[in-house]
C-alpha positions in Angstrom: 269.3 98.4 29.9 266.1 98.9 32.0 263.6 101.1 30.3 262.1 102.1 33.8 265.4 102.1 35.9 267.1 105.0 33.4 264.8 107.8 34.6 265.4 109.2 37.8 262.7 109.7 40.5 261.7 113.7 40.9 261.7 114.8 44.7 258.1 116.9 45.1 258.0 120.0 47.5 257.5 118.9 50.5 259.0 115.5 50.7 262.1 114.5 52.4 264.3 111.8 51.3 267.0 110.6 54.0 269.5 107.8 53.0 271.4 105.3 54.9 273.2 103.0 53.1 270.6 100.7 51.6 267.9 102.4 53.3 265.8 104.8 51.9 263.2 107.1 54.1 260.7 109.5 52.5 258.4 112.0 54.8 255.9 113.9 53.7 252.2 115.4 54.8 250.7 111.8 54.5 253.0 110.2 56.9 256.9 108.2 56.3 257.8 105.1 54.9 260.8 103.4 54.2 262.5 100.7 52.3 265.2 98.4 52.3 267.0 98.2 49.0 269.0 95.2 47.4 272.0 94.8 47.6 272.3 94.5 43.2 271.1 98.4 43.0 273.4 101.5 43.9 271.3 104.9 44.8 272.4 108.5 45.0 270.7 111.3 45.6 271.6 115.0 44.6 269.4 118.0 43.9 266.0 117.0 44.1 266.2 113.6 42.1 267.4 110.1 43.1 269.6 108.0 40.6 269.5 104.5 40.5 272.4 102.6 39.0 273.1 98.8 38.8 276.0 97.6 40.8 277.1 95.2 38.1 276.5 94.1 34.5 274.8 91.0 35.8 271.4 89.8 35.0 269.6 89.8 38.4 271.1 93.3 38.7 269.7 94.3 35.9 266.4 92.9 36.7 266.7 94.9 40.3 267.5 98.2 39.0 264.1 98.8 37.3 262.1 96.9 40.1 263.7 98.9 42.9 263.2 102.2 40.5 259.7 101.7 40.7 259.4 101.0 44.4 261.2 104.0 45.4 259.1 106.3 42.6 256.0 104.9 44.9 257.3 105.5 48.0 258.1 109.0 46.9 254.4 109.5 45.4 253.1 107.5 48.6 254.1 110.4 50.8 253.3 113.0 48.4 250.3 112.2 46.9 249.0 108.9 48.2 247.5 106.3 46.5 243.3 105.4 45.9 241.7 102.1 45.1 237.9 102.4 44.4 235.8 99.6 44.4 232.1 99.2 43.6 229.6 96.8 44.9 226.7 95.1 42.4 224.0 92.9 43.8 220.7 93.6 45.7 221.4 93.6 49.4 224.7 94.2 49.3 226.3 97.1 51.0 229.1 98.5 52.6 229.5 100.6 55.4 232.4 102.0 57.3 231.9 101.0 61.4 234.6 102.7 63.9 237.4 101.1 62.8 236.0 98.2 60.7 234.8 98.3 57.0 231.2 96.3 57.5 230.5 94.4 54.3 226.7 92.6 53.0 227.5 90.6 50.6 224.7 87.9 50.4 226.1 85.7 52.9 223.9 84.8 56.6 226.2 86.7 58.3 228.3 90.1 57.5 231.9 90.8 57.1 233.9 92.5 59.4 236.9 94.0 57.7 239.9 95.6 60.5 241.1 98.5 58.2 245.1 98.6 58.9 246.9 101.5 60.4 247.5 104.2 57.7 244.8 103.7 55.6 241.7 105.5 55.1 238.2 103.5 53.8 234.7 105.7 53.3 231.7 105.0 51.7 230.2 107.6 49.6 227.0 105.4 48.9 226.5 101.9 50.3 227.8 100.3 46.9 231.0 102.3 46.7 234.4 101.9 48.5 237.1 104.2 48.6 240.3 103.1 49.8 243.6 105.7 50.2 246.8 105.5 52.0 250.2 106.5 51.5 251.6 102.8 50.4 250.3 101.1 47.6 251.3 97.8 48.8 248.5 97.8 51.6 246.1 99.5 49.7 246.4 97.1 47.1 246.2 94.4 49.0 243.3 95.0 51.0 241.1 96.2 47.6 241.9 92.4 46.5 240.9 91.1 49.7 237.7 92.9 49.7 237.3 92.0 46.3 238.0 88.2 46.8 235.2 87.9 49.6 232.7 88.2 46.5 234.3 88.2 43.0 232.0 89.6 40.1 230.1 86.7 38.7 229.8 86.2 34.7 226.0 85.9 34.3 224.4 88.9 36.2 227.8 91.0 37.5 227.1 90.7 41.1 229.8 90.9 43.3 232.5 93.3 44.1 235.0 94.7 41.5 237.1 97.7 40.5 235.9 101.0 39.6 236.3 100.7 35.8 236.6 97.0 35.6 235.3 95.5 32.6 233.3 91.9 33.8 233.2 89.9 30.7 229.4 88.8 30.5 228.0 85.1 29.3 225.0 84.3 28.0 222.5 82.1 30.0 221.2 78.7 29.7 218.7 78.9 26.5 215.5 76.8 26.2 
C-alpha cells in the first residue's frame, strides 16, 4: 500500500479541477495546467478532494498510484499557490540581473550568460547575488534553478559559485605547507 497514494488531494478555493478520462485540468489565479495520467491509476473526484486508486493489485500499479498522487497534489498547489526556487550567487564579480525577457548571468567566465526565461515563469533579482524563480509548475522551475545552477556549481575550497538558498556546501581544507 502507498503511503503517499492513500491521502486524497484537498481542492483550494478558487481552483477548478476538470476531468476527462485520464486527463486531469486544474485552473486557478496563476494560470492552468494539465496532465495525462497512466493508465495503472483510477481517479475520481467528489466534493472538493480527488481520490486516487490503483487499477490493479500489480506492482507497477502500485508504484504509479503514489507517483501520480504526487503529481496531481502539485498540479493542484501549482495553480493555487505556485511554486519558488531561490538561488544565491557567491564569488566576486558575479552577478545576476534580469534583462527584458532574459535572466543575464556574470559568473567569472569572458563572456556572460544569457538565460531565455520560459513562458510562465517569473525570475527577479532582489540584489545582484540573489535569484528568485516562481511559476505555477514545479517541473520548469525546477529545472531551470538546476540549469542555472549547473553553469557554475559551488566549489569546495572557497564556495563560489551558484547554489540553493539554504544549501549546505561541504568545505575542504586547502593545500598546507
Amino acid at each position: 500500500m502507498s503511503r503517499i497514494g492513500i491521502h486524497p488531494v484537498e481542492i483550494p478555493g478558487g481552483v477548478t479541477v476538470s476531468m476527462a478520462g485520464q486527463q486531469i485540468s486544474a485552473k486557478g489565479k496563476l494560470g492552468e495546467l494539465s496532465l495525462v495520467l497512466v493508465d495503472e491509476v483510477v481517479v475520481e473526484h467528489a466534493d472538493n478532494r480527488i481520490v486516487l486508486k490503483p487499477r490493479d493489485d500489480s506492482k507497477r500499479a502500485k508504484m504509479m498510484w503514489g507517483m501520480s498522487r504526487a503529481i496531481v497534489a502539485n498540479l493542484v498547489q501549482g495553480v493555487s499557490a505556485g511554486f519558488t526556487k531561490n538561488l544565491e550567487i557567491d564569488g566576486v564579480g558575479y552577478r545576476a540581473a534580469v534583462q527584458g525577457k532574459d535572466l543575464v548571468l556574470q559568473l567569472g567566465f569572458s563572456h556572460e550568460i544569457r538565460y531565455p526565461i520560459p513562458k510562465g515563469i517569473t525570475v527577479t533579482c532582489e540584489r545582484p547575488t540573489a535569484i528568485s524563480i516562481s511559476g505555477a509548475d514545479i517541473q520548469v522551475v525546477g529545472q531551470m534553478a538546476a540549469e542555472i545552477r549547473a553553469y557554475r556549481p559551488p566549489e569546495p575550497y572557497k564556495g563560489k559559485g551558484v547554489h540553493y538558498a539554504g544549501e549546505y556546501i561541504r568545505r575542504k581544507e586547502g593545500k598546507k605547507k
